[in-house]
Each structure stands twice: as C-alpha cells, then as structure tokens.
C-alpha positions as CSV (number, residue, x, y, z in Angstrom):
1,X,21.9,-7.4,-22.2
2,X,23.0,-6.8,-25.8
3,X,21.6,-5.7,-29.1
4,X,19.6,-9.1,-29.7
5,X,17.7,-9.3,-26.2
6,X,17.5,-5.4,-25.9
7,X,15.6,-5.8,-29.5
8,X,13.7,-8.4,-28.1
9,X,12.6,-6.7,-25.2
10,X,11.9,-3.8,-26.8
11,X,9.4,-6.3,-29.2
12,X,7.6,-7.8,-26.2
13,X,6.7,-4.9,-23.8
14,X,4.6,-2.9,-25.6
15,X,2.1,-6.1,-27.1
16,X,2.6,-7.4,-23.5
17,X,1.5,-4.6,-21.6
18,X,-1.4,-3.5,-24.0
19,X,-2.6,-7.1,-23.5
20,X,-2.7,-6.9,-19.9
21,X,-4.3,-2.9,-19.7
22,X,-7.2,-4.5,-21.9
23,X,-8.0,-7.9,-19.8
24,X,-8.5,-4.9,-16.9
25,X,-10.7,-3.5,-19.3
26,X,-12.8,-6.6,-19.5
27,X,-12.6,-7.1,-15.8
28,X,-14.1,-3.3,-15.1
29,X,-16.9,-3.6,-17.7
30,X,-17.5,-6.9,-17.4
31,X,-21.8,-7.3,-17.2
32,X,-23.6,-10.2,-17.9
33,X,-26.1,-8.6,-20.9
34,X,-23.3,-7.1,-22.4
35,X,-20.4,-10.3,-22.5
36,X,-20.1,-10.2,-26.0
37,X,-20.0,-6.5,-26.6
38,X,-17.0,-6.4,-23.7
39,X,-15.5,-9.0,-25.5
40,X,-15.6,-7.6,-28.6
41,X,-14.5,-3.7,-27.6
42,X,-11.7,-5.6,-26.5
43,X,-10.4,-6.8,-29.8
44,X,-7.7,-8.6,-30.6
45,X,-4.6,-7.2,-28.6
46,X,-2.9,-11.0,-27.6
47,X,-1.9,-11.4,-31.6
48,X,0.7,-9.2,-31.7
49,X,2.3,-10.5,-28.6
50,X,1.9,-14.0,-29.9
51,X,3.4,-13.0,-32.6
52,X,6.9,-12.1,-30.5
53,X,6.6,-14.8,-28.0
54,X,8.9,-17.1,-29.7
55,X,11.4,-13.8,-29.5
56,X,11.8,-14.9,-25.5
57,X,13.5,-18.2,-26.3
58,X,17.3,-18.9,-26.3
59,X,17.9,-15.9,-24.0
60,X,21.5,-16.4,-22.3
61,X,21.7,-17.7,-18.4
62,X,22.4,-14.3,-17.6
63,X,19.6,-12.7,-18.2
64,X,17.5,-16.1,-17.1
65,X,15.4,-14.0,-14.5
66,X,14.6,-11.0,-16.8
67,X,13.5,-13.8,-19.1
68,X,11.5,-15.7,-16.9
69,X,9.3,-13.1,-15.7
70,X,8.7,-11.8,-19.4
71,X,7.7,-15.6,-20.6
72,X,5.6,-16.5,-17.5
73,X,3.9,-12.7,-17.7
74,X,3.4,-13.8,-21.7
75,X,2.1,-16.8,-20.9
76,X,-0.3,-15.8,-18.7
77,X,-1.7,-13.2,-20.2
78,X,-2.2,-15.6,-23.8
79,X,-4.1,-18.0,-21.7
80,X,-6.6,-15.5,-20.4
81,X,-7.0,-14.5,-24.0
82,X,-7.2,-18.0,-25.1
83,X,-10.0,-18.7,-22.0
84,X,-11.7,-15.7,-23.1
85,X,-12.4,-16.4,-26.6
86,X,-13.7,-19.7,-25.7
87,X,-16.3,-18.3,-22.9
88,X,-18.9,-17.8,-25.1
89,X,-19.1,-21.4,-25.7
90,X,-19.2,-22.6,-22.2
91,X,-22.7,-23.1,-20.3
92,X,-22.1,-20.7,-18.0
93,X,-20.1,-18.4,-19.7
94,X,-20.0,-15.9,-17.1
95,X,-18.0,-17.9,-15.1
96,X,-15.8,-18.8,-17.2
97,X,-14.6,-15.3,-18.0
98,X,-14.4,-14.9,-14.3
99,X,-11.4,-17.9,-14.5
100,X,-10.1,-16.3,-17.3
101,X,-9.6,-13.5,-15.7
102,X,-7.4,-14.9,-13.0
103,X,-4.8,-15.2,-15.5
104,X,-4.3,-11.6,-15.4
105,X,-2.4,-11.2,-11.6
106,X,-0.9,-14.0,-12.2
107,X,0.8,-12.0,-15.6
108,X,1.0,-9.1,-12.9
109,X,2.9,-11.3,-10.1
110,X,5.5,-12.5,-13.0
111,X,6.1,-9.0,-14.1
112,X,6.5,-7.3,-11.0
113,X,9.8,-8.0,-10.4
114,X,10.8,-6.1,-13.5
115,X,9.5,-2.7,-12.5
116,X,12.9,-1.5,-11.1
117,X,14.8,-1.5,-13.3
118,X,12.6,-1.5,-16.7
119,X,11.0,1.9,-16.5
120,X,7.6,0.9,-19.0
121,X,7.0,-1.7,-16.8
122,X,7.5,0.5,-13.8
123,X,5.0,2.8,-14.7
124,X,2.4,0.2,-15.5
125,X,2.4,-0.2,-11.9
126,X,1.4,3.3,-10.9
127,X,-1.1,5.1,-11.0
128,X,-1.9,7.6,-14.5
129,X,-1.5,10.8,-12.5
130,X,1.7,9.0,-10.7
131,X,3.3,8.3,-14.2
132,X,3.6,11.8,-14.8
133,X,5.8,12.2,-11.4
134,X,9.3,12.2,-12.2
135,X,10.0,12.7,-8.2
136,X,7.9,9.9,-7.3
137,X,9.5,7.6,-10.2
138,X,12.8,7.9,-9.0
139,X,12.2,7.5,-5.6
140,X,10.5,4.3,-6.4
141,X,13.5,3.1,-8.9
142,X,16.6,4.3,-6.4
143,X,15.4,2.8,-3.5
144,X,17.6,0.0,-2.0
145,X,15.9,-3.3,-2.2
146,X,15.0,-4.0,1.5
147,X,13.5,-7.5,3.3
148,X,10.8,-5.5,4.3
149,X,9.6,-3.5,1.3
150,X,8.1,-4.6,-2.1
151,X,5.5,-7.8,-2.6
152,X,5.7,-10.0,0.3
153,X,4.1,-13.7,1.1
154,X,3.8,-12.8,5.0
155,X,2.8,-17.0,5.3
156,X,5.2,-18.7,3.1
157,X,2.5,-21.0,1.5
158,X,0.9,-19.5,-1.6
159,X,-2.7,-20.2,-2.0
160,X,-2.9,-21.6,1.5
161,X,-6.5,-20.5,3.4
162,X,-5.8,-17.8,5.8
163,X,-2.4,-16.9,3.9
164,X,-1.5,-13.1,3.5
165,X,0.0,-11.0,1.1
166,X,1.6,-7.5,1.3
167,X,3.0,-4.4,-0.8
168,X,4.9,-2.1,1.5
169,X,6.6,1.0,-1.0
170,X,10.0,-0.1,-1.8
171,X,10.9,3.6,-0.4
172,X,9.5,3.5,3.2
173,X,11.0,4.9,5.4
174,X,10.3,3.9,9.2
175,X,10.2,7.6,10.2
176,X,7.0,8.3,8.6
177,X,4.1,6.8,9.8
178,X,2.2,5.4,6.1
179,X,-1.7,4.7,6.3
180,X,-2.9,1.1,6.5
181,X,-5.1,-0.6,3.8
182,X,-6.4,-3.8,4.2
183,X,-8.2,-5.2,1.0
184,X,-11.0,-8.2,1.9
185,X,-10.9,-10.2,-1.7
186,X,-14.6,-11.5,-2.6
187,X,-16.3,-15.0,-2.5
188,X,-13.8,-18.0,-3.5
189,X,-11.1,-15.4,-4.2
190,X,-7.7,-15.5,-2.5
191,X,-5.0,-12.7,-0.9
192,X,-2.7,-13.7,-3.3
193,X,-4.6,-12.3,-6.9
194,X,-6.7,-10.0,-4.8
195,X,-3.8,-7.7,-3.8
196,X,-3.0,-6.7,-7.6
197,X,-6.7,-4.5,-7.6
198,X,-4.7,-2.7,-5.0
199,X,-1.2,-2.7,-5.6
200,X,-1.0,0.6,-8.4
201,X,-2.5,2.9,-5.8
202,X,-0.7,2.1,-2.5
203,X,2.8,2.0,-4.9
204,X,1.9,5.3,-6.4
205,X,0.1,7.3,-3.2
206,X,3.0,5.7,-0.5
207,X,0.7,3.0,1.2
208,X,1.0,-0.1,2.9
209,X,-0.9,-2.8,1.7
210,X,-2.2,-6.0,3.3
211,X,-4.6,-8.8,1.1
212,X,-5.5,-11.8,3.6
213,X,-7.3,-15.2,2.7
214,X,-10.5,-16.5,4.2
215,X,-10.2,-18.5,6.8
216,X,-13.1,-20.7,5.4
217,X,-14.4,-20.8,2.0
218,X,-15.6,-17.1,2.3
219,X,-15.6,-14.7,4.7
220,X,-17.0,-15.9,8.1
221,X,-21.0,-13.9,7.0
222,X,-22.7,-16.9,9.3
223,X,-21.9,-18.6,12.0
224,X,-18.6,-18.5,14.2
225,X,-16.9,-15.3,13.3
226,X,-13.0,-16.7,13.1
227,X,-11.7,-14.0,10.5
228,X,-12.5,-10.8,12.5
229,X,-9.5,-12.3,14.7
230,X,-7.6,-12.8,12.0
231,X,-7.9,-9.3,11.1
232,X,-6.9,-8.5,14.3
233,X,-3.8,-10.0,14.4
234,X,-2.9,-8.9,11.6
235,X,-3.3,-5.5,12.1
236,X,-1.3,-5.5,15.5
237,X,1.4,-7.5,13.6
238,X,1.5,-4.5,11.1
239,X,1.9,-1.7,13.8
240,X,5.1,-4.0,15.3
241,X,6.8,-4.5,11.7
242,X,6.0,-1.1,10.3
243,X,5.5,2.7,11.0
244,X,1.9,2.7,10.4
245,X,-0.7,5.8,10.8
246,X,-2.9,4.8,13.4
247,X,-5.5,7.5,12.5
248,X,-5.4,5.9,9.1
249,X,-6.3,2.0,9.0
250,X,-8.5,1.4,6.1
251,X,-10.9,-2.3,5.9
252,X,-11.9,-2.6,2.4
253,X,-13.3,-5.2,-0.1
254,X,-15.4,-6.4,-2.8
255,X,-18.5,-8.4,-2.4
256,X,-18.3,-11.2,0.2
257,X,-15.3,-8.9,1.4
258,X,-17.2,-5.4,1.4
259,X,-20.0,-7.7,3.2
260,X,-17.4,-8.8,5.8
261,X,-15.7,-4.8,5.9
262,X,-19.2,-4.2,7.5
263,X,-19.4,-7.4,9.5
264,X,-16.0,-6.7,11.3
265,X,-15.4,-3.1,10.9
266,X,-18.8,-2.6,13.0
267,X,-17.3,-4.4,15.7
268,X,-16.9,-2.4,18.7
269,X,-13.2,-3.3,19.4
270,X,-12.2,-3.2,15.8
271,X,-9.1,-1.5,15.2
272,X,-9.9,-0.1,11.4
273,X,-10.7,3.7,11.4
274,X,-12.5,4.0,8.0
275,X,-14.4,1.3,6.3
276,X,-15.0,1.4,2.3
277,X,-17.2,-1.6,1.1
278,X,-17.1,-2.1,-2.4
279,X,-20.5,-3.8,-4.4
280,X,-21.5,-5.3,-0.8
281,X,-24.6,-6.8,0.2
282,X,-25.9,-5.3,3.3
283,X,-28.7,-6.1,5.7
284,X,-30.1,-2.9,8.2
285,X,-29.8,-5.2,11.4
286,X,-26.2,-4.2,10.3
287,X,-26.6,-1.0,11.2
288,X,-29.2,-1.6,14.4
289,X,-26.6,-4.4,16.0
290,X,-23.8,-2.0,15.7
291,X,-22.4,-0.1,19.2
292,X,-23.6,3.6,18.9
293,X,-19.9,4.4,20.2
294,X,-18.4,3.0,17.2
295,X,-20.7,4.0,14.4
296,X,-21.3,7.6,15.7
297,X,-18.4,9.4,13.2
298,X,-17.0,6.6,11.7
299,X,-16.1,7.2,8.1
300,X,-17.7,4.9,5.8
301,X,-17.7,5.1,2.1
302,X,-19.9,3.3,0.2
303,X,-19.1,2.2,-3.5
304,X,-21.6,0.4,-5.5
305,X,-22.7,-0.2,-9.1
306,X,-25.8,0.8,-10.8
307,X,-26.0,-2.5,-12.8
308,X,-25.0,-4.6,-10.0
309,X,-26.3,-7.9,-10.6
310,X,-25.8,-9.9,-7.6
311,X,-26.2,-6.7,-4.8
312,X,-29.1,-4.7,-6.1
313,X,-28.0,-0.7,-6.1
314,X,-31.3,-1.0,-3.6
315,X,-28.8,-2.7,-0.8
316,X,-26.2,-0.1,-1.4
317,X,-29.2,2.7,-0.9
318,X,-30.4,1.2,2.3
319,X,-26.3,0.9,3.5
320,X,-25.9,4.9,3.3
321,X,-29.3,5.7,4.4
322,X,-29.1,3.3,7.5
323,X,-25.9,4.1,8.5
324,X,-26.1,8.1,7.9
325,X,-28.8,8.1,10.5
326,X,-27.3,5.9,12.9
327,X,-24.7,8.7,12.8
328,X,-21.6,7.4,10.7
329,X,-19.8,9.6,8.2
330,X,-20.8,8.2,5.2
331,X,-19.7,8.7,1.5
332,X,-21.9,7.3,-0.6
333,X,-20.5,6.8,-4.6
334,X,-23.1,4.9,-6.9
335,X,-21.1,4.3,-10.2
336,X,-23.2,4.4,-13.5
337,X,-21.7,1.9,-16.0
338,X,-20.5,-0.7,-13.2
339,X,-21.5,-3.8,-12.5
340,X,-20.4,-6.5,-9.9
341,X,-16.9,-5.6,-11.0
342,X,-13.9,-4.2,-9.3
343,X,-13.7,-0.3,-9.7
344,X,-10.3,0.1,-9.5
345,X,-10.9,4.0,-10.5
346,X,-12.4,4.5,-7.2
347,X,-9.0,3.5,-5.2
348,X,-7.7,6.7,-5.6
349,X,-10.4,8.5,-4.4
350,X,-10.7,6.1,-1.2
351,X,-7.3,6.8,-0.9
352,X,-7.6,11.2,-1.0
353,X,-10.7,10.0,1.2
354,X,-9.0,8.1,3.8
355,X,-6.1,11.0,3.9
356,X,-8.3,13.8,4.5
C-alpha cells in the first residue's frame, strides 16, 4: 500500500466506523413513540463518509480485496442511512427502519475480513473492555489463519432456510475446551445477519459461536417441532469439529428465538445447559409441561425490556416467577430504556453468567 491508498484509508475508517457504531445505536434504542427522537440523536454521521467514498475508487489490483471490503462496507452502511431518512415517510415506518437496519451486518460481513491486519477495525470487533487488552489483541492478530476458525457458512448457501453460520476465535486452540453459544435469530430473521449481535463478545471472551436459520418461516412455536432436531444436530456436529465445554452450552435468542430457547431448551433430552431468552413471549404451560428433571437447577436468565412493545414486561414477570418455583436457577434482568430491541450490552453479562 503506498502513500495515496494509506491516505485514503486513513480518510475512510474513522467516518466509516462512526457510521456503523451509530446505526447500533438506532438498533438498541429503537421504540416506536420515540422514532424520530432516535433518528434525530443519531445525526448525521453518513455525510462525512459520503464525502470520502469516491476516495475508494481507482485502487490498484493489488490491494483489490482491501478495497472491496472497504466499498461494500461503505456501501452498505450509506444505504441504511439513506433507508433511514426516508422511514418517516413510509406507512409503516417502523418497519421500514427494521429493513434499514439490515444494512448494518451486511457493512459488518464486508468489513470483517479486515480486522487482522487493520488494527481500528480489529477493535471494532471486540468488546470495549477487550480493546483495552493488548494480550488478547495480539493473540487475535498473530494467530495463523486456519479452515476452522474465523466466520464460517457451515451450509454453503447463504440465506438458504435452515443454513448456519459460525465464529470460532481465530486463536482456538483444540486443547482447551471453549463454551458453546448458540444464538436463535427472531421472527423472519436469518443466521446469516443474526450472528453479528453475537460476534464482538464470543471474539473478545474466547467463544464459539453458532447462528442457525429457521427451518420454516420462524421458529417451529406451533405445530410439528422440526428445529429442536436441528438444534440437535448441530450441537453434536459442534462437539465432533471442536473442543467444546460440555458444562457450558448456551441456547439464546431474541423474540420468536428467546420463545423457541424456551420451547426447545425445556425439552427433556436437550443438550443446552443454560438457556437465556432475550424479549421472549412466554406462556406458564411452559413451565407446567416441562420434566421436573430438567427444569429443577437449570440456569435460566431472563432478559427483557421495560418498554417492550410486542412481549409485555408482564410475560417476562410470569417467565421468572413460573420458572423459579418450578425450581430453575433463574436470573431475571428487566432493562429500563429497552424496547423490543437487541441488548447487545447484556452479552457480556450472559457470557460472565454462563462461565460462572
């Protein structure tokens, strides 16, 4: 790389990576009675990096990857901006900063590939606390690049129903055994996107990370259960590729998927140890059709929003208060200012959860 593309990249990082920290913003705060205000706090952070975009063109076939990722993580990110600023407009404007919004792993899947060997970009990925670790940093940047480490497409098909996606730490090492975390995305979501809500914390706490599709159009919540199977599988195919902490095998997810973390972790043969629903509905035969065997000391932590618009805080209420006396562990976080959003602060503490 020399002087003109370092300068370039040296333009685009900062605007790019601002712009993608404050679409998260908009995804964490995002409440209907306040879409406007959210969009507004937000400002206008896509104008300076529209301002270097064109500072991405004419790069030399050399440095075509570094390029690509950079333009396609722009690109992204300016049409989530550009789909954001016309939500108000649309009908159901609610929705449509929900599509907006998938522009942002999308910007986070281009970018990726950079965080190697481009240290701003590598610390995006972590976690605050884990930016400050200059041990964990360089174990993450000196790792050898392996088949079996980094973002992987365990299907081949992106987007494809039933398709899985994966993080394993590029520095795991197979004689450790590394806790398991399977993240459940929520209703018409997909693996693919839904791993990124995940990705910062298994990179910078040393986890391996699984995001599955649906089977169906959602989770299987009525009718013939054919994802609990799924799950199944894919669990036992994790244990034979990887070193996994069998005491530590975490089902999570948001909405339809913190429904279905209940619906299948209850199970009696399932093979997760902890279960952490996230802004899931919950009905008490839940609790009541559960074996006693596998809900008496099962750790189950609860996460739900006091503004939750879609799973009253009531639901969440009745989950911990149902499930305590049917003699689960439970850990029960009700989160002030959230609601049915991802809140990707709580990962950590699922994670420090899940270890102890």
């Amino acid at each position: 790389m020399d002087d003109a593309e370092l300068s370039d990249l040296v333009a685009v990082l900062p605007p790019l990576l601002q712009a993608m920290e404050r679409l998260e913003f908009v995804a964490r705060y995002l409440h209907p009675p306040n879409l406007e205000a959210v969009l507004a706090a937000v400002g206008e952070p896509d104008a300076a990096l529209r301002q270097v975009r064109p500072r991405l063109d004419g790069w030399p076939p050399g440095l075509a990857e570094v390029q690509q990722s950079l333009a396609a993580a722009t690109d992204a990110a300016l049409a989530a901006y550009d789909a954001l600023r016309a939500a108000p407009g649309d009908p159901d404007g609610l929705m449509a900063v929900f599509r907006a919004l998938r522009h942002l792993p999308r910007a986070q899947a281009a970018l990726y590939p950079l965080a190697r060997d481009l240290p701003p970009v590598g610390r995006y990925f972590l976690t605050p606390a884990a930016r400050q670790d200059a041990d964990r940093l360089q174990r993450l940047s000196q790792a050898a690049p392996h088949p079996d480490t980094g973002v992987l497409d365990l299907t081949g098909v992106a987007d494809l129903q039933g398709d899985v996606w994966a993080y394993v730490p590029e520095d795991y090492d197979p004689a450790r055994a590394w806790p398991l975390v399977v993240a459940l995305h929520g209703g018409s979501g997909a693996g693919r996107a839904f791993l990124w809500s995940w990705l910062r914390d298994a990179r910078s706490s040393g986890a391996i990370l699984l995001a599955p599709t649906a089977l169906g159009s959602t989770w299987a919540l009525a009718g013939e259960d054919i994802d609990t199977p799924n799950l199944d599988r894919l669990v036992a195919y994790a244990r034979q590729r990887w070193t996994l902490d069998t005491g530590r095998i975490l089902l999570t997810g948001l909405s339809d998927g913190g429904t279905f973390t209940y619906v299948s972790g209850l199970e009696a043969a399932s093979p997760f140890t902890h279960l952490a629903p996230i802004a899931a509905a919950f009905h008490p035969m839940l609790a009541t059709f559960a074996p006693p065997e596998r809900l008496t000391g099962l750790p189950i932590r609860i996460v739900h929003g006091a503004l939750d618009w879609m799973f009253p805080i009531d639901m969440a209420r009745t989950a911990a208060r149902d499930l305590t006396t049917a003699g689960a562990q439970v850990s029960y976080v009700e989160i002030d200012d959230l609601s049915h959003a991802y809140p990707r602060e709580a990962n950590a503490e699922i994670l420090d959860w899940l270890m102890r």
